[in-house]
N, C-alpha and C positions, 0 to 999 in steps of 0.2 A: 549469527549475524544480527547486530544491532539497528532498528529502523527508529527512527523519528516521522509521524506525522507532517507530511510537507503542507497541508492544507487542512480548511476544512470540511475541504469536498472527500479529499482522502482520509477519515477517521483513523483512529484506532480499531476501533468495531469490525472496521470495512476491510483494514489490513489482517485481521483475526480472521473475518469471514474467510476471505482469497486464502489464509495461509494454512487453517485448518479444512479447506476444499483439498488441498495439495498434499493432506497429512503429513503435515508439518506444526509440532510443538511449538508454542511461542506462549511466552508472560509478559504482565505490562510490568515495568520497574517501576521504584519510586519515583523518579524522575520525569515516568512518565513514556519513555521509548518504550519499543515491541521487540523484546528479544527473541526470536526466530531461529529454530533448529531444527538441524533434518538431514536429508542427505543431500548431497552435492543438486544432484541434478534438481531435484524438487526444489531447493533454492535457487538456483539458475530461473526453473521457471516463477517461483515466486515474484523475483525480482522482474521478469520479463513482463510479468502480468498488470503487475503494479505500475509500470513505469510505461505500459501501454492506454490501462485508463487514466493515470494520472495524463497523462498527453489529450488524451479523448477529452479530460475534464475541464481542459486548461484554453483548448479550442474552445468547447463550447462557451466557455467564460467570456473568452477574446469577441467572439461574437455577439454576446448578447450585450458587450459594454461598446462595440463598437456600431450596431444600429440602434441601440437605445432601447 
């Protein structure tokens, strides 16, 4: 599975951290995406993982641009 960095809250780094916690291989390409592999389930939760703190990251964001 192919990832792109959606932010800069969500690194590269940060997508490596989560995905080698999950013992899951992954290389950065030239381009710069996180190519991700592993087994089924272990990517199921990868993506669940990521797409839970990116959410968490994305709040926090919303609020600190909307009380200043």
């Amino acid at each position: 599975m192919l990832f792109r960095s959606p932010s800069a809250e969500m690194s590269i780094e940060k997508l490596k951290t989560t995905a080698h916690a999950l013992n899951l291989k992954c290389t950065v390409q030239k381009d710069g995406s996180l190519l991700v592999c592993g087994r089924d389930e272990s990517i199921k939760d990868f993506v669940k993982k990521t797409a839970s703190e990116y959410k968490a990251d994305a709040e926090k964001y919303r609020e600190k641009v909307h009380n200043g």
